[in-house]
PDB file of N, CA, C and O in Angstrom:
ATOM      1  N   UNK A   1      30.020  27.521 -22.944  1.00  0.00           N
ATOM      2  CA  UNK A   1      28.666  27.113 -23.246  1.00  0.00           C
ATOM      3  C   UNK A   1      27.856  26.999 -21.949  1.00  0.00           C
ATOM      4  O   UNK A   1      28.276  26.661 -20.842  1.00  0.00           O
ATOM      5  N   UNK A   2      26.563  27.360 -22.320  1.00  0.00           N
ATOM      6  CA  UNK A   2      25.454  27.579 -20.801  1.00  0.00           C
ATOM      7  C   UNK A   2      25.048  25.889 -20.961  1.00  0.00           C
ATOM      8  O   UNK A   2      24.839  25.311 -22.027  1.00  0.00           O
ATOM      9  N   UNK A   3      25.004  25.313 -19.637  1.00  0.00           N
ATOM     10  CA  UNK A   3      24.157  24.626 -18.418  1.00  0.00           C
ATOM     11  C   UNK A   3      22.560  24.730 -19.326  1.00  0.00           C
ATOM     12  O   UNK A   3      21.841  25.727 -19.266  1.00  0.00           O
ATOM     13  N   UNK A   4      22.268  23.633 -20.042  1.00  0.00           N
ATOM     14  CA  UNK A   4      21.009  23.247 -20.127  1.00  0.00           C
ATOM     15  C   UNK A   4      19.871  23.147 -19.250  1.00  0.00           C
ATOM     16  O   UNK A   4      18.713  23.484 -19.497  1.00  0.00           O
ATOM     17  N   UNK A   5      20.370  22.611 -18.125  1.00  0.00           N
ATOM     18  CA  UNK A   5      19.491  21.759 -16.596  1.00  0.00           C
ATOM     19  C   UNK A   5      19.920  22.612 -15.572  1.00  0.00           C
ATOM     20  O   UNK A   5      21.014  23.178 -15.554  1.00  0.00           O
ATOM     21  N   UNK A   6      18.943  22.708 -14.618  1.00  0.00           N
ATOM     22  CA  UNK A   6      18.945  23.513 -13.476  1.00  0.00           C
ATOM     23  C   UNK A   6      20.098  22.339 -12.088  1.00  0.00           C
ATOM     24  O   UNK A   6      20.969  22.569 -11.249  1.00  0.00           O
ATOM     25  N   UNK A   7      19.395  21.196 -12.587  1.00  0.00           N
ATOM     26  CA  UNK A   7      19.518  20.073 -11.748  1.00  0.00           C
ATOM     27  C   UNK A   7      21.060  19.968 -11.411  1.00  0.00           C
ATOM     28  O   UNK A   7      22.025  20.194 -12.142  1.00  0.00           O
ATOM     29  N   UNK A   8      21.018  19.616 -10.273  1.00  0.00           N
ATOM     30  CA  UNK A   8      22.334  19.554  -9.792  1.00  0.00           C
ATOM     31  C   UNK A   8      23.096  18.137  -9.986  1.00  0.00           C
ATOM     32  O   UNK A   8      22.203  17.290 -10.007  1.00  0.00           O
ATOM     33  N   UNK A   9      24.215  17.581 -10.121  1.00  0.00           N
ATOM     34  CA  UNK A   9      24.162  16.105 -10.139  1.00  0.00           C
ATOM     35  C   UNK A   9      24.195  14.898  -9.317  1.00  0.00           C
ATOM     36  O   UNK A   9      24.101  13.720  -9.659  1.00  0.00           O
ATOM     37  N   UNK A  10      24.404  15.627  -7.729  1.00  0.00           N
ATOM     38  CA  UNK A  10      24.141  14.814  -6.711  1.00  0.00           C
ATOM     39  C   UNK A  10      22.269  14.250  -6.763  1.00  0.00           C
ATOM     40  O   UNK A  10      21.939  13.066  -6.688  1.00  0.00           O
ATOM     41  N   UNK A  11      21.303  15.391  -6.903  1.00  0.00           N
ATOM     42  CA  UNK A  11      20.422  15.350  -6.638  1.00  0.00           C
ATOM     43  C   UNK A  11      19.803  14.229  -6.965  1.00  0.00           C
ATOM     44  O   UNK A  11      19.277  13.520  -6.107  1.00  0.00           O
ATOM     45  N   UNK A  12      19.794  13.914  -8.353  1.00  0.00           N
ATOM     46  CA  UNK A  12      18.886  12.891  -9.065  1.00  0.00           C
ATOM     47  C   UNK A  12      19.350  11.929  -8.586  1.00  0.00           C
ATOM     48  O   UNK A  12      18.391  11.218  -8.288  1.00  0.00           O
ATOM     49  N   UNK A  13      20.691  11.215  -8.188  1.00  0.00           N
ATOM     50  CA  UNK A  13      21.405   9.834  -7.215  1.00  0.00           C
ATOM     51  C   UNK A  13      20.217  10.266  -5.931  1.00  0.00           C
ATOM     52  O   UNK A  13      19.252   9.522  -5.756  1.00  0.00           O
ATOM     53  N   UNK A  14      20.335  11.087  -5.376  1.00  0.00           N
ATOM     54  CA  UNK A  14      20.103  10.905  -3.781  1.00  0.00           C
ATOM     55  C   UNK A  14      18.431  10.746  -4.268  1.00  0.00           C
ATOM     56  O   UNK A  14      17.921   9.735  -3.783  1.00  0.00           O
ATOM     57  N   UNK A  15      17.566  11.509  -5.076  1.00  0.00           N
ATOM     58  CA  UNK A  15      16.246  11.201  -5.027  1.00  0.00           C
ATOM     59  C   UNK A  15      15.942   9.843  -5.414  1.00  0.00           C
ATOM     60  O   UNK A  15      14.928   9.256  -5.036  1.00  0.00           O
ATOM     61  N   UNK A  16      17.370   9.038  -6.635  1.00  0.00           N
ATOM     62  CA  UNK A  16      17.021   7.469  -6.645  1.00  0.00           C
ATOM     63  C   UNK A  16      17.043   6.274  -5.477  1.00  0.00           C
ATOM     64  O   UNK A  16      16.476   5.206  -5.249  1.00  0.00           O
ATOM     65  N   UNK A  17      17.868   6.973  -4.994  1.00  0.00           N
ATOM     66  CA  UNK A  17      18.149   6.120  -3.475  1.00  0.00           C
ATOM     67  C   UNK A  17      17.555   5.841  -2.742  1.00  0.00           C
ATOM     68  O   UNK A  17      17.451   4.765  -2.153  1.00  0.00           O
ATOM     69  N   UNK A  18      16.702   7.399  -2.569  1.00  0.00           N
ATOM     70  CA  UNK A  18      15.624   7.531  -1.399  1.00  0.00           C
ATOM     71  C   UNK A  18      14.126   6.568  -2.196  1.00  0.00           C
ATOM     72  O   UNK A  18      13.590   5.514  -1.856  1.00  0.00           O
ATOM     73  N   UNK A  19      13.913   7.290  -3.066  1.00  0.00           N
ATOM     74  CA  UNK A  19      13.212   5.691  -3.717  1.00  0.00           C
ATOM     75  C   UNK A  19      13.209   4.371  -3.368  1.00  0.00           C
ATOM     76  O   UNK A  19      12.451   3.524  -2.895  1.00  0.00           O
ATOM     77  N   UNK A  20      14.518   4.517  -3.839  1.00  0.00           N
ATOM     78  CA  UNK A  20      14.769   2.632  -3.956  1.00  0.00           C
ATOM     79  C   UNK A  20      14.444   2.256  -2.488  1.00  0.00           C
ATOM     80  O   UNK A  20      13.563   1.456  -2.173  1.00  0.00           O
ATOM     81  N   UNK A  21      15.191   2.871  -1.690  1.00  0.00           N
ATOM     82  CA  UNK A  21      15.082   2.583  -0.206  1.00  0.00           C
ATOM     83  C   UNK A  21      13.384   2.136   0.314  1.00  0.00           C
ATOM     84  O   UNK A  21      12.977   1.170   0.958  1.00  0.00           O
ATOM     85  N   UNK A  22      12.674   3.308  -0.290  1.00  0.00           N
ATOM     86  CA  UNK A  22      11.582   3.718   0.511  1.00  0.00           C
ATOM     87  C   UNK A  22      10.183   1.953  -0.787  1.00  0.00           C
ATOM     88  O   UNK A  22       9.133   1.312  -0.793  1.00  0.00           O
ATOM     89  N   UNK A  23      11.064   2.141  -1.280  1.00  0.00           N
ATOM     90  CA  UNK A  23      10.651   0.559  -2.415  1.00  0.00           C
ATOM     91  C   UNK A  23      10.940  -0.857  -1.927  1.00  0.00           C
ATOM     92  O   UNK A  23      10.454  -1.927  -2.295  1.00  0.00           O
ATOM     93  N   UNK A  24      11.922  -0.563  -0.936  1.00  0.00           N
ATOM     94  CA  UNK A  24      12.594  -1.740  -0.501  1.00  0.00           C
ATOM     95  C   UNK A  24      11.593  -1.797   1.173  1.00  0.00           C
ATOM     96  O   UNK A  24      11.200  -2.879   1.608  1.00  0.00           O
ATOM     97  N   UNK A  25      11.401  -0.868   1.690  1.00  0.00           N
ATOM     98  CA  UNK A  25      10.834  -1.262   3.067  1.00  0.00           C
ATOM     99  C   UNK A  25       9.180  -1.894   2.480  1.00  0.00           C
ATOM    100  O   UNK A  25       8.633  -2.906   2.919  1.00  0.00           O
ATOM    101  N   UNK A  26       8.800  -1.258   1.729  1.00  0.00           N
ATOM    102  CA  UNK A  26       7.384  -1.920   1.382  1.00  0.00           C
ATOM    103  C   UNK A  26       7.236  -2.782   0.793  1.00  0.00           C
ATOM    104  O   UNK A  26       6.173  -3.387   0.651  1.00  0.00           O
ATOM    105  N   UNK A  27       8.483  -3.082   0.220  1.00  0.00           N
ATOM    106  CA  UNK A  27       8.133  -4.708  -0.228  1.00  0.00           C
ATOM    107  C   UNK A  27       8.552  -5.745   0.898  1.00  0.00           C
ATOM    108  O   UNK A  27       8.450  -6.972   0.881  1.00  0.00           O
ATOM    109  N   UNK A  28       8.918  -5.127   1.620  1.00  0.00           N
ATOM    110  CA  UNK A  28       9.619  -6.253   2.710  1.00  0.00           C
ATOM    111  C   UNK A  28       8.340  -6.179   3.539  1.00  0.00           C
ATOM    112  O   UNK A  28       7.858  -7.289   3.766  1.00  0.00           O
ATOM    113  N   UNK A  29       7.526  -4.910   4.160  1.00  0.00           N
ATOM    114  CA  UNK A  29       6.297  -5.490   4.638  1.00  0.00           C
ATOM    115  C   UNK A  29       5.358  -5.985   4.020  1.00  0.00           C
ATOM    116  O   UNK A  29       4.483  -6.448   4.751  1.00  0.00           O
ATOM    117  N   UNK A  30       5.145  -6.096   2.647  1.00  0.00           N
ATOM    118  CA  UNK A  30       4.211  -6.624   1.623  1.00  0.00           C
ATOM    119  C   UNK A  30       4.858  -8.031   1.738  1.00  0.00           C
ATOM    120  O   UNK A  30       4.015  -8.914   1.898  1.00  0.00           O
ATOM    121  N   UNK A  31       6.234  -8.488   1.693  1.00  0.00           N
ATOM    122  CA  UNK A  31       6.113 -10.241   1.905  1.00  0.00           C
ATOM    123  C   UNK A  31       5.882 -10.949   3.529  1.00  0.00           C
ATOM    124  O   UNK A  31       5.797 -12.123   3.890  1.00  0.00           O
ATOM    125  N   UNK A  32       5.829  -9.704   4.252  1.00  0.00           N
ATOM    126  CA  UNK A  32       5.344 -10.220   5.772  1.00  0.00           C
ATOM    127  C   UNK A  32       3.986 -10.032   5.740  1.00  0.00           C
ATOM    128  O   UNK A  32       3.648  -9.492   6.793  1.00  0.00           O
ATOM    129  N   UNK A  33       2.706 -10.302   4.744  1.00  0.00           N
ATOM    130  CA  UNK A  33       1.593  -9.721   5.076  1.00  0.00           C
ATOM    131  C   UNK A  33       1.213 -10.995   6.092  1.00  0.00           C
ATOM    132  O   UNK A  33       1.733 -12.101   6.240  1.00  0.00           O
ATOM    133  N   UNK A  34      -0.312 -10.116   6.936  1.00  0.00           N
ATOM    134  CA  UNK A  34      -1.024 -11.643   7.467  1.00  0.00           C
ATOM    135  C   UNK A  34      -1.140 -12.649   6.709  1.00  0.00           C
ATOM    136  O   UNK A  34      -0.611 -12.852   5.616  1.00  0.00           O
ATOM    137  N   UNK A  35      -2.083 -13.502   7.506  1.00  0.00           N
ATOM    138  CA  UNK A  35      -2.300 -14.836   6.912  1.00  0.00           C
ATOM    139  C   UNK A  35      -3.914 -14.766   6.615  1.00  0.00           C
ATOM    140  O   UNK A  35      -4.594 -15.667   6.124  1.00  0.00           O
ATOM    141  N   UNK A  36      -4.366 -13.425   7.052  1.00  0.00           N
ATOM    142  CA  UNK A  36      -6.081 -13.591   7.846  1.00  0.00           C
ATOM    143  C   UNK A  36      -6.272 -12.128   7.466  1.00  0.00           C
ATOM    144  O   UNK A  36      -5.374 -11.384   7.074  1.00  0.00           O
ATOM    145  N   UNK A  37      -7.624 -11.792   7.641  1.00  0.00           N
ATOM    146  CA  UNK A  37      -8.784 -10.404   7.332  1.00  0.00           C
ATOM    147  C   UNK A  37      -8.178  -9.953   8.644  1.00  0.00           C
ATOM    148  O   UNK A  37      -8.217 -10.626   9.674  1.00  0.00           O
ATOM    149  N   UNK A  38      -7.503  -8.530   8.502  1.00  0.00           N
ATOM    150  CA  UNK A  38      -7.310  -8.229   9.704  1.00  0.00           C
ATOM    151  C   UNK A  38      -8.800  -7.719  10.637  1.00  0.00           C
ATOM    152  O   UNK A  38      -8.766  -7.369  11.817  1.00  0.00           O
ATOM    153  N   UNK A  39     -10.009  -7.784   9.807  1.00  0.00           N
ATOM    154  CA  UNK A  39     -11.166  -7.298  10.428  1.00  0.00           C
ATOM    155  C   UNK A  39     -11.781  -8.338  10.956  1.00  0.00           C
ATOM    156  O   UNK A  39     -12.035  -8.291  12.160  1.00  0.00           O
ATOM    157  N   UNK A  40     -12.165  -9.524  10.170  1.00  0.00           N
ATOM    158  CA  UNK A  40     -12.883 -10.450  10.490  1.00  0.00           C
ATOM    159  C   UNK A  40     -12.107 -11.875  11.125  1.00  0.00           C
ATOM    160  O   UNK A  40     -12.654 -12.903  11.526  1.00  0.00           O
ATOM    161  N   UNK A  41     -10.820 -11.586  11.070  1.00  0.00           N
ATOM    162  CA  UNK A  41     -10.231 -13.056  10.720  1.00  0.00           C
ATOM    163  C   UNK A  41     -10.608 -13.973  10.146  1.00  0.00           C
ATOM    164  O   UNK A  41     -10.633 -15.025  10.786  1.00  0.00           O
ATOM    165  N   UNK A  42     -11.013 -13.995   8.874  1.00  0.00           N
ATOM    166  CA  UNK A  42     -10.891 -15.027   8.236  1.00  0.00           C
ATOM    167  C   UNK A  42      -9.484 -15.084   7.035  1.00  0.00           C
ATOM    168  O   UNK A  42      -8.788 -14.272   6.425  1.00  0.00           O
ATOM    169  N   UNK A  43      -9.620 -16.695   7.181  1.00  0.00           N
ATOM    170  CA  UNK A  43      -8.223 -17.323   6.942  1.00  0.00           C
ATOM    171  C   UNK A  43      -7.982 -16.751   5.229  1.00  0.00           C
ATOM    172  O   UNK A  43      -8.978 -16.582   4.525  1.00  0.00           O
ATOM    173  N   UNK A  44      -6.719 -16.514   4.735  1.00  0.00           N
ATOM    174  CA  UNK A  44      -6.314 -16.234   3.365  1.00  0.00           C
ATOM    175  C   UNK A  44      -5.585 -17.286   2.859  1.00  0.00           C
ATOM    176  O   UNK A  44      -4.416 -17.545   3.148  1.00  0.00           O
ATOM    177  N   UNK A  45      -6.554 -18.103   1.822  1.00  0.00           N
ATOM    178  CA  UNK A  45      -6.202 -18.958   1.343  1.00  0.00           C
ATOM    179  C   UNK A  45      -5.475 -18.323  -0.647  1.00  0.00           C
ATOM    180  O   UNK A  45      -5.974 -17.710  -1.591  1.00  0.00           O
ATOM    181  N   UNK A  46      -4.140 -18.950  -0.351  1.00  0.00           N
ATOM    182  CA  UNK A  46      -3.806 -18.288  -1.486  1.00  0.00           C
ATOM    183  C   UNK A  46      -4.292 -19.053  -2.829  1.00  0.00           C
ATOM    184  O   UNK A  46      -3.916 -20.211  -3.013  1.00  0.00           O
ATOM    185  N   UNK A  47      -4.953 -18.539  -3.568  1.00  0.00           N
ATOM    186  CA  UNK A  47      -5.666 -18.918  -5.117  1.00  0.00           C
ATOM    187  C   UNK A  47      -5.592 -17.980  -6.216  1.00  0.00           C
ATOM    188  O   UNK A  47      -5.441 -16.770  -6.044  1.00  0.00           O
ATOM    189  N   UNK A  48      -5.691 -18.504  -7.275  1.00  0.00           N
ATOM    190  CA  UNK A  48      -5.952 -17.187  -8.019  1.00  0.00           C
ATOM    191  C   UNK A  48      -7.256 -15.940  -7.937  1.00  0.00           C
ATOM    192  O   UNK A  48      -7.263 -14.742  -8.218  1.00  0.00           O
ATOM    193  N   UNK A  49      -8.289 -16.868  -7.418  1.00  0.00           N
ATOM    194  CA  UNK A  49      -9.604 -16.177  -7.255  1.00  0.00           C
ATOM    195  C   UNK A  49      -9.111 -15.179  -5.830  1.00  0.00           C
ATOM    196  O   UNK A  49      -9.397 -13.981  -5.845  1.00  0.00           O
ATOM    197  N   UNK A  50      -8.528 -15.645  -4.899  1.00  0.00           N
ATOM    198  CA  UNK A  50      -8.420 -15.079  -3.959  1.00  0.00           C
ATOM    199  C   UNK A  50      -7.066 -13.665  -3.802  1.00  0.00           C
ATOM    200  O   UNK A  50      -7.238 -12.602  -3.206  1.00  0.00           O
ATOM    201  N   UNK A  51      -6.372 -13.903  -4.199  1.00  0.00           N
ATOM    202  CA  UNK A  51      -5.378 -13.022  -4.924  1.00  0.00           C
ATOM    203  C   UNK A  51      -5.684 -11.881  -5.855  1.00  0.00           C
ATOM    204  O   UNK A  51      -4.898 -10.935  -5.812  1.00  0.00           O
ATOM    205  N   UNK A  52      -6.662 -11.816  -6.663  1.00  0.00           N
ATOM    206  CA  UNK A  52      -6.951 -10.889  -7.499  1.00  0.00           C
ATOM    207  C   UNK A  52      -8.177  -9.925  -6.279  1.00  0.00           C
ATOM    208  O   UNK A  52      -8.165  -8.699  -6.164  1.00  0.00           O
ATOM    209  N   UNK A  53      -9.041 -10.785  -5.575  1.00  0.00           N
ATOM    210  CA  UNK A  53      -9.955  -9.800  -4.866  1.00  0.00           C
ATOM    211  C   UNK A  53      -9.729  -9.214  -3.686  1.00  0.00           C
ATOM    212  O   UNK A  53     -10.076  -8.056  -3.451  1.00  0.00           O
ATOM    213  N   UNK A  54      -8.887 -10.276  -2.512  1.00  0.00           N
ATOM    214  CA  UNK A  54      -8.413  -9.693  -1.148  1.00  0.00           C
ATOM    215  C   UNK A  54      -7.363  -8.450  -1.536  1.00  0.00           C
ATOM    216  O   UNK A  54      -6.437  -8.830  -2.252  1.00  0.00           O
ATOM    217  N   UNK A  55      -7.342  -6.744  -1.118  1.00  0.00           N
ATOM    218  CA  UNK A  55      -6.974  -6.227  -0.690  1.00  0.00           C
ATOM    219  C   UNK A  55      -6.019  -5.984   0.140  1.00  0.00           C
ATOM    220  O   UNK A  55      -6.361  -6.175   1.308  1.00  0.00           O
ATOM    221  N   UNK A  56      -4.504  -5.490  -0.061  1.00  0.00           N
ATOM    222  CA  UNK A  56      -3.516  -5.709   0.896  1.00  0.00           C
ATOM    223  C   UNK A  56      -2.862  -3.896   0.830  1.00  0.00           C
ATOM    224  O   UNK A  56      -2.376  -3.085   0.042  1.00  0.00           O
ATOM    225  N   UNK A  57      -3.269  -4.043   2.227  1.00  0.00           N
ATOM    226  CA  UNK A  57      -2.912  -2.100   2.317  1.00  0.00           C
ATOM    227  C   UNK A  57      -2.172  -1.926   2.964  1.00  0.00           C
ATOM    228  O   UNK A  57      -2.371  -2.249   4.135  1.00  0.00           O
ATOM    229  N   UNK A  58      -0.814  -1.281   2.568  1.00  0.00           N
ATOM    230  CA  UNK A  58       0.700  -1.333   3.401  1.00  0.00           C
ATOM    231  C   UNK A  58       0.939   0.587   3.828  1.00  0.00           C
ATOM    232  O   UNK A  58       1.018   1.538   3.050  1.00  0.00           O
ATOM    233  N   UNK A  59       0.981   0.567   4.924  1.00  0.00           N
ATOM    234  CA  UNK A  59       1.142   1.894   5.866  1.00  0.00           C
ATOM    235  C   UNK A  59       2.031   1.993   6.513  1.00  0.00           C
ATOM    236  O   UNK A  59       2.103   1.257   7.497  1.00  0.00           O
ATOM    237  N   UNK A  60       3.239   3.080   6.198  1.00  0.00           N
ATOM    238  CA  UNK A  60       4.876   2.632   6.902  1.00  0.00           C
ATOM    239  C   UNK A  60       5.462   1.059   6.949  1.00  0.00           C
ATOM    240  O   UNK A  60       5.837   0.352   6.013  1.00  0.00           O
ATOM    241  N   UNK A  61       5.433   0.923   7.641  1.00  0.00           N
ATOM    242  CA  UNK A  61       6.177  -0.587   8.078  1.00  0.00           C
ATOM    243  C   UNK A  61       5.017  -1.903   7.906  1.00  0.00           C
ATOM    244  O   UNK A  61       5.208  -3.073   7.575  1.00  0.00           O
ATOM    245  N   UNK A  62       4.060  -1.353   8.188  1.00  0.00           N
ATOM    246  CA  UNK A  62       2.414  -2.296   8.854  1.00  0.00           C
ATOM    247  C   UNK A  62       1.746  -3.072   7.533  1.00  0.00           C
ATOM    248  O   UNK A  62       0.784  -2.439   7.968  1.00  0.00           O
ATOM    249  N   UNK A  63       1.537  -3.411   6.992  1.00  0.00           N
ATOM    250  CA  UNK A  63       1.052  -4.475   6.090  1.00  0.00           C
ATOM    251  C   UNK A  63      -0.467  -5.021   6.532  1.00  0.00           C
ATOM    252  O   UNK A  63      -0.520  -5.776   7.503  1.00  0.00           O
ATOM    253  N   UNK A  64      -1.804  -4.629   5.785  1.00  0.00           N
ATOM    254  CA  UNK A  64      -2.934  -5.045   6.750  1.00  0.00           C
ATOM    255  C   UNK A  64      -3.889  -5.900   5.093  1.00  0.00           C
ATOM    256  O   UNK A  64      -4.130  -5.478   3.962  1.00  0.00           O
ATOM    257  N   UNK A  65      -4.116  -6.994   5.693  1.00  0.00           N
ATOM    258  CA  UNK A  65      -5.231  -7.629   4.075  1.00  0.00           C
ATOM    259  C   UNK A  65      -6.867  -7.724   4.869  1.00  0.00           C
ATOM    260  O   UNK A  65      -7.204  -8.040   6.010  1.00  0.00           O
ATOM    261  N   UNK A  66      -7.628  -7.293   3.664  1.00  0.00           N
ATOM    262  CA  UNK A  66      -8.698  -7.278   3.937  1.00  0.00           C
ATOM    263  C   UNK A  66      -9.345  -7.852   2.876  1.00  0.00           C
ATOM    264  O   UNK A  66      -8.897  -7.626   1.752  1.00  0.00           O
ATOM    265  N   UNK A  67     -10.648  -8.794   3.050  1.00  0.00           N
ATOM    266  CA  UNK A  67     -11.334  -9.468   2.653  1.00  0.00           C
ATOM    267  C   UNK A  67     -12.557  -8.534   1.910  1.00  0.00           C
ATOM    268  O   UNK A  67     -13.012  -7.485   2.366  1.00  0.00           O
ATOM    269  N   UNK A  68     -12.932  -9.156   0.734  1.00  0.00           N
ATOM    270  CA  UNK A  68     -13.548  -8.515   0.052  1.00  0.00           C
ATOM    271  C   UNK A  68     -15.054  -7.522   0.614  1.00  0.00           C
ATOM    272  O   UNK A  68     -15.585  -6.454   0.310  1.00  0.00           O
ATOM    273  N   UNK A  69     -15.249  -8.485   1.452  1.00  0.00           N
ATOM    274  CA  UNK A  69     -16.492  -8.069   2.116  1.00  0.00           C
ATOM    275  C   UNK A  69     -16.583  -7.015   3.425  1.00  0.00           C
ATOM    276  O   UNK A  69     -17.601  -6.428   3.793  1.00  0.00           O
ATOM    277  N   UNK A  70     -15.365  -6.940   3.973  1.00  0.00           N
ATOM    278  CA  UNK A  70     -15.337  -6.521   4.888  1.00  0.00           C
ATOM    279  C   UNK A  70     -14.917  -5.458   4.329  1.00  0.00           C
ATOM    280  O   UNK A  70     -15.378  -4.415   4.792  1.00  0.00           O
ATOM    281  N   UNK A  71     -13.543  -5.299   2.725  1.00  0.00           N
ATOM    282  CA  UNK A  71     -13.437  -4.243   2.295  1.00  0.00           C
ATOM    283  C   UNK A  71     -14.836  -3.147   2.098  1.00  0.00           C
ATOM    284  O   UNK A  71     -14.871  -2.027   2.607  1.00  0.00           O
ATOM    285  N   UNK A  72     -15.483  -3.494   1.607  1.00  0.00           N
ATOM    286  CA  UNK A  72     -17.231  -3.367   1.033  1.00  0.00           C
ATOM    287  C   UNK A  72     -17.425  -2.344   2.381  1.00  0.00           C
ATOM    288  O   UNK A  72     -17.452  -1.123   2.222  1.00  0.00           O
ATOM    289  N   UNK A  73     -17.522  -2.802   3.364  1.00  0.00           N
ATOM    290  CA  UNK A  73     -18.056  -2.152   4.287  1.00  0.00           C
ATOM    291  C   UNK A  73     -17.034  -1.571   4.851  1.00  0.00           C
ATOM    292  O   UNK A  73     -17.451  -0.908   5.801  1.00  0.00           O
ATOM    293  N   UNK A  74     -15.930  -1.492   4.743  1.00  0.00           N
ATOM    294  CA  UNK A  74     -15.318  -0.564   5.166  1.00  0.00           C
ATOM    295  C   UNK A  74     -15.279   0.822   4.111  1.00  0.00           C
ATOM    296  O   UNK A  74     -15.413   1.949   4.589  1.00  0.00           O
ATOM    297  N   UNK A  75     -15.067   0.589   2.521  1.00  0.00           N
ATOM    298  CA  UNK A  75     -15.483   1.832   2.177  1.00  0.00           C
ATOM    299  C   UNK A  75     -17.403   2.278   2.351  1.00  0.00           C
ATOM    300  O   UNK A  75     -17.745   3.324   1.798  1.00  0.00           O
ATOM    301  N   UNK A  76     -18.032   1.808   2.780  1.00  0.00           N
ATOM    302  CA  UNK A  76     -19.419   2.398   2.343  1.00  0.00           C
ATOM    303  C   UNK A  76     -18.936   3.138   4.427  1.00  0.00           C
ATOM    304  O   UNK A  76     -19.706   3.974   4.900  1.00  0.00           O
ATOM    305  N   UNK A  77     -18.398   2.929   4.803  1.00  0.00           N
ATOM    306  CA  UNK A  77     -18.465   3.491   6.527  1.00  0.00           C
ATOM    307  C   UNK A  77     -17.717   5.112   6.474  1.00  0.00           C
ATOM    308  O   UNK A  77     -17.931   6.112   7.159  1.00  0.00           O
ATOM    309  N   UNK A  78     -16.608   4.810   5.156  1.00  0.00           N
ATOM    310  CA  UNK A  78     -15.626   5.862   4.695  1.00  0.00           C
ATOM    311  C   UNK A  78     -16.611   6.914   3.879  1.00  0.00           C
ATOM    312  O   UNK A  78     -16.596   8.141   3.978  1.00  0.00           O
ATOM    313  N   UNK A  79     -17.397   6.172   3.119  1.00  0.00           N
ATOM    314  CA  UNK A  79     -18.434   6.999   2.546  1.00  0.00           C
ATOM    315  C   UNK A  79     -19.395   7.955   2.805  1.00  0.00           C
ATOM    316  O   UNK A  79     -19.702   9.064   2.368  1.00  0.00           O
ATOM    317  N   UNK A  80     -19.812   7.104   3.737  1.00  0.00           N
ATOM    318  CA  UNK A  80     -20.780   8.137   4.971  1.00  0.00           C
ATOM    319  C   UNK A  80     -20.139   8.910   5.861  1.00  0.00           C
ATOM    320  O   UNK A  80     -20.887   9.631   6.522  1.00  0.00           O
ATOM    321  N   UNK A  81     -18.538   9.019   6.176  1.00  0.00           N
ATOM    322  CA  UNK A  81     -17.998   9.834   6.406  1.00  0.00           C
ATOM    323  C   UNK A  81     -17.788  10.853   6.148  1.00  0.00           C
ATOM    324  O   UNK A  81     -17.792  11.812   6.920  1.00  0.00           O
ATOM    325  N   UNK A  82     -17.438  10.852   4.377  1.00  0.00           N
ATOM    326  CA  UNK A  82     -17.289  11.824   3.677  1.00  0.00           C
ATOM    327  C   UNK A  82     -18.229  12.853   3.722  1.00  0.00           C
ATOM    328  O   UNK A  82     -17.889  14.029   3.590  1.00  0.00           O
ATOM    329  N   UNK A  83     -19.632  12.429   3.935  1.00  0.00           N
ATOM    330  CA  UNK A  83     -20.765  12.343   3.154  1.00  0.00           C
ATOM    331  C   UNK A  83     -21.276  13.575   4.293  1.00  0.00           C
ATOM    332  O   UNK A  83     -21.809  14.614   3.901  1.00  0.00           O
ATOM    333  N   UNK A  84     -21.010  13.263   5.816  1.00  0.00           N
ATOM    334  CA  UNK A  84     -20.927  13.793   7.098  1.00  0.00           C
ATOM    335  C   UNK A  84     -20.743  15.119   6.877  1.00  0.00           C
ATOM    336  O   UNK A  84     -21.335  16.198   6.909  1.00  0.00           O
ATOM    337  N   UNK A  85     -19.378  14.472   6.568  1.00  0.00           N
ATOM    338  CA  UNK A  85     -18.212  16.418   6.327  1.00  0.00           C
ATOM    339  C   UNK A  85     -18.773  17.230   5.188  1.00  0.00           C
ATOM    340  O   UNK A  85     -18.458  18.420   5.211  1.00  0.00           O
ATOM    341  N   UNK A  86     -19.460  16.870   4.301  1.00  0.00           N
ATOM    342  CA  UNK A  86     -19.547  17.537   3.237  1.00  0.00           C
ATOM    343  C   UNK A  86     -20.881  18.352   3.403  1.00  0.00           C
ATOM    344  O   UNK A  86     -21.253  19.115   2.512  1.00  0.00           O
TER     345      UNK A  86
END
């Protein structure tokens, strides 16, 4: 009888692994985030109000939170970037 799946059976283990792995470093820099706007420094007080709006943007290893306002102006700066190139 013919092989249904192309897939090999190592493959799908090693692509879960590499997952899990690559799941496991970002949550480990997501529980080291700052304490503060990495733009403005202002302080992150944990609340529910504050939790749902501050922004937390994790890049390789680096973990960076940004404040609502400063988010604001950081996309309208990204915007006019775009806006440049286009």
């Amino acid at each position: 009888m013919k092989k249904l799946r192309n897939v090999k059976p190592g493959t799908r283990k090693k692509i879960r692994r590499d997952a899990s792995s690559e799941l496991a470093q970002k949550a480990a820099a997501f529980l080291n985030h700052p304490t503060e706007c990495c733009l403005c420094q202002t302080d992150f007080k944990r609340t529910k109000k504050t939790v749902k709006t501050w922004h937390v943007t994790v890049n390789e290893s680096r973990a960076r939170l940004t404040c609502p306002s400063c988010w604001g102006k950081l996309n309208k700066a990204l915007d006019g970037l775009k806006n440049e190139k286009a």
